[in-house]
N, C-alpha and C positions, 0 to 999 in steps of 0.2 A: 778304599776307593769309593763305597758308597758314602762314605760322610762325607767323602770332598763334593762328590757327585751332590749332594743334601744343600751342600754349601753355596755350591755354585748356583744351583737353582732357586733357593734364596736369596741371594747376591742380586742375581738377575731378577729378580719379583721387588726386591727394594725397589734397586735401579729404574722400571718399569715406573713402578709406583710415580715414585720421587719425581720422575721425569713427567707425567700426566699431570702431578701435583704442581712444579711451576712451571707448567704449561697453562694451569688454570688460575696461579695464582700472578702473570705476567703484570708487572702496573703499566699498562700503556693504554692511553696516549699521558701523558704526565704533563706536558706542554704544547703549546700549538704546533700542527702538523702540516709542511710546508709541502705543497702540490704542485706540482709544475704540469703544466700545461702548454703542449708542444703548439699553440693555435692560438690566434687573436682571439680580440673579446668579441660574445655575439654570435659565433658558431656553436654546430652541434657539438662540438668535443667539450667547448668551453661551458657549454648550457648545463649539460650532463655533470660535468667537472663541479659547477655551481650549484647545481641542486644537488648531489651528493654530499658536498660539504656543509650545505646547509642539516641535512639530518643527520649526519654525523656529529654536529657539535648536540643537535636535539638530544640524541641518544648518551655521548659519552661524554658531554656538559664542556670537550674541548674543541675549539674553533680551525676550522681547516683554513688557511689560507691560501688561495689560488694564485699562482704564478703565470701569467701567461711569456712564455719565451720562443718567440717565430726565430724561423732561420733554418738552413739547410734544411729543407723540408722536415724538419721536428728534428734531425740530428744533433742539433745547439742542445736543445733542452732536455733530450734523453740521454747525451754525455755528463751533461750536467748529476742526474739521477746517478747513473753509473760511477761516478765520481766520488758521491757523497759520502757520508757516513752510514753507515749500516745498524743505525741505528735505532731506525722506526720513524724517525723525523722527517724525514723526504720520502716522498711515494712521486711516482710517473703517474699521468693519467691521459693516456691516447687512445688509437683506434689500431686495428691490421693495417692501419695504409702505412703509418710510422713504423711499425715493428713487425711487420711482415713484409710489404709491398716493395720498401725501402731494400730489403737485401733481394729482394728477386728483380730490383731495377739495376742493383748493384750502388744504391747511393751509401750503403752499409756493406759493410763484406763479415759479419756477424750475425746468428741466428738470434732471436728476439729473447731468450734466456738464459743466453752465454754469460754476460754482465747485468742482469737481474732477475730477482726473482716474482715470480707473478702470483696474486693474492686470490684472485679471482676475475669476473667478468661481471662486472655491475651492472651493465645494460646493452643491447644492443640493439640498433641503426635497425629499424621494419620500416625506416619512413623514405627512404630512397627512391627517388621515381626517376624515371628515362622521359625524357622533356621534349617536346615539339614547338619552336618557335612558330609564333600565328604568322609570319611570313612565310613559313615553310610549305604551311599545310600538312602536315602529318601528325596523322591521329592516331594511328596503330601503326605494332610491330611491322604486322604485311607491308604497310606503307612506305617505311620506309625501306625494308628488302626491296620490292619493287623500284622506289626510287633512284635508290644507288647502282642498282643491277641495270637498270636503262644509262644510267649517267656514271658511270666510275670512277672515284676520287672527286666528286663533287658537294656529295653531302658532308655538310661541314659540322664536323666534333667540337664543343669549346672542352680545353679540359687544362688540367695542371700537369703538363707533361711528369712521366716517371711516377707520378700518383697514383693514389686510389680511383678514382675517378677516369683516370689514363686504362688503367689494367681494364678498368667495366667495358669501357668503348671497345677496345684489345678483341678481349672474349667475346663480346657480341658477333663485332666485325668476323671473326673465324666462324663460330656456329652458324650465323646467318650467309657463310660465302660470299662476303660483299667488301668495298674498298671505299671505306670510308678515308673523309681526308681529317686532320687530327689537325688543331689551332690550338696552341696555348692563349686560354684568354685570364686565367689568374684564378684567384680563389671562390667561392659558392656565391659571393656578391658582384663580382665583375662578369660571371656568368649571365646571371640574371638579366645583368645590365644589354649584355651582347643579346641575349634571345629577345628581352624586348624590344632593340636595335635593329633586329634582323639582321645581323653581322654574322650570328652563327644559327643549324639549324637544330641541332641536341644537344643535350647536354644533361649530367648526370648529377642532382641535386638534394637534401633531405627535402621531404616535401613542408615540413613547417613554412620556411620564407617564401614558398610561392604557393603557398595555399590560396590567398585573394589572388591571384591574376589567371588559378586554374578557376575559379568561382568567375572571375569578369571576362574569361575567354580568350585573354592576351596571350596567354600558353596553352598548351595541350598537353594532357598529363597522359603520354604513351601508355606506359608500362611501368609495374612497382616491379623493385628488385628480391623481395621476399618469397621464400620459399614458397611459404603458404600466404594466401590473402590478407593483408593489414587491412581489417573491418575499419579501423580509424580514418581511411584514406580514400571509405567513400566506395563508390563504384569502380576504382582503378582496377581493371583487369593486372595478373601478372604475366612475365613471360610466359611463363606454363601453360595459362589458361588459354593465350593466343599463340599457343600450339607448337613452342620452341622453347625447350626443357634447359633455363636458364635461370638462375638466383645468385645475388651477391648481398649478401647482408655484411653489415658490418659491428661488428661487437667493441665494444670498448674495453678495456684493459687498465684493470689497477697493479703496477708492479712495484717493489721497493728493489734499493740496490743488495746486489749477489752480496749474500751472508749476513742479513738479515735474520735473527733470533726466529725460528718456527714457530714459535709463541705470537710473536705481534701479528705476523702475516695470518695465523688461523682468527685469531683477534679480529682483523682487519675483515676477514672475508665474513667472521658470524656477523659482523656489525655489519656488514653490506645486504648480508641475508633477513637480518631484521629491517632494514631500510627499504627493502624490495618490499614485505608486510605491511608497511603505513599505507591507508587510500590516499591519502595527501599526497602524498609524495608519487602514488600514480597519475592521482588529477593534474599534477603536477608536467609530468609527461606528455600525458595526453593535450595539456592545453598547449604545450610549447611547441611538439615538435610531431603530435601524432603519433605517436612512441609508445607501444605496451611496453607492460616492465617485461625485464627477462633476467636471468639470472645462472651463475655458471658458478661452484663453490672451485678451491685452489684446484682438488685435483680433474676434474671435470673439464675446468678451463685450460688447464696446461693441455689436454686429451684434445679439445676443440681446435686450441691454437695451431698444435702439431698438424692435425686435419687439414686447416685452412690451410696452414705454407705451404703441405704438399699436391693443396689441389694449383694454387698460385703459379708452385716450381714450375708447373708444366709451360708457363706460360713464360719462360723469365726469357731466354733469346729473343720473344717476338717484343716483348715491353723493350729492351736493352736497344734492338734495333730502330725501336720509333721514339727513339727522346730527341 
């Protein structure tokens, strides 16, 4: 009994071994590494998307190719992933609104790791700002509470129904006790287009593409959505600070499809972790979108992800009812 006992313990220290050894000895990437991109060209997903790929070929001398695939609110392009081969070749590259927001709107009836597995978190969204069209007149939170609370269902939301951006307006409108009226007016560019229009009076946008028009005055930069203060974004008070214990940050998400080798996806996430280390690639950020780096290794991220859907869930009847 003790020599088998000897054996086994043996057996298992090989096993052990052997497993860490190709773990470390994985060859990937071996060929170019195909990235879908549930988002047009131009946005924040797509931006992130493209400078990732960019230092990822820096670092592992192989070239990422960016897919961008619109459609069912990023469902086209993350069945697509789910789909693929499990091979290392295809990775997702979205945000919570695709693979979280998405099942709590019910445009998915699947948790965000049922059909993939998730690498890490390579960067996430501090650049968020809650918007005041210069027809509106609103400059702070209070302002617009006050507003809506005199006029109800008057202050007008631009947003993408069932979205990300739909859940923010969602959540405000409860905490703040007010009835906002909700306009689908389309993606972060036809927003723009409405608040300079004066068609709509908020709306919820990265602050990169409107950074000149909070600098000429055309908009009003309410409220940032980050936990703590984005120093990059200037003087923009957060909810918090203007006295209504609110934040919606948005993290990005790198997944491959379910059963994926453990080897490439830890591969995947140290190469994310050295990308996050180059200054370049932070000036990077900072020039595009106002964006610090941030950084969530596999199992960290999965911890976070779970977090966010269950603070989300809370919210999925009121999102269901206003699409």
């Amino acid at each position: 009994m003790k020599k088998l006992f000897g054996f086994t313990l043996m057996a298992a220290a090989v096993a052990v071994s052997t497993g860490a050894l190709a773990q470390a000895d994985v060859k990937w990437p071996t060929k170019p590494v195909q990235v879908i991109v549930p988002a047009g060209a131009g946005g924040d997903t797509d931006f992130n998307a493209r400078q990732f790929a960019r230092y990822f070929e820096k670092i592992t001398g192989k070239p990422m190719v960016v897919t961008n695939v619109n459609g069912g609110s990023g469902t086209i392009g993350m069945s697509q992933v789910e789909s693929a081969a499990p091979d290392g070749n295809t990775l997702f590259f979205a945000h919570t609104g695709i693979m979280i927001v998405n099942e709590v709107s019910g445009m998915t009836d699947r948790k965000f790791d049922s059909k993939l597995d998730v690498a890490c978190i390579p960067a996430i969204d501090k650049g968020m700002v809650f918007i005041g069209s210069k027809k509106s007149g609103l400059k702070t939170v209070q302002q617009v509470v006050d507003k809506a609370k005199a006029a109800p269902n008057t202050v007008i939301y631009g947003t993408e129904m069932g979205g990300f951006s739909h859940l923010q307006g969602l959540i405000f409108q409860k905490k703040a006790g007010i009835e906002l009226k909700f306009v689908d007016v389309g993606s972060a560019s036809d927003k723009i287009t409405s608040l300079l229009g004066g068609r709509i009076d908020l709306a919820s946008i990265s602050f990169g593409p409107v950074k000149d028009y909070a600098a000429t005055g055309d908009m009003a930069m309410v409220a940032q959505f980050s936990t703590e203060r984005n120093p990059l974004l200037g003087d923009i008070k957060t909810f918090g600070e203007q006295g209504m214990p609110y934040a919606m940050e948005k993290p990005y998400i790198i997944a491959f499809p379910k059963g994926t080798n453990p080897a490439i996806i830890k591969k995947l996430a140290d190469v994310a972790q050295q990308i996050t280390k180059d200054p370049a690639y932070a000036k990077a950020l900072e020039d595009g979108f106002k964006q610090p780096v941030s950084f969530y290794h596999t199992k960290e991220a999965i911890a976070e992800l779970n977090k966010v859907r269950d603070d989300f869930m809370q919210y999925k009847d009121l999102l269901r009812q206003k699409k």
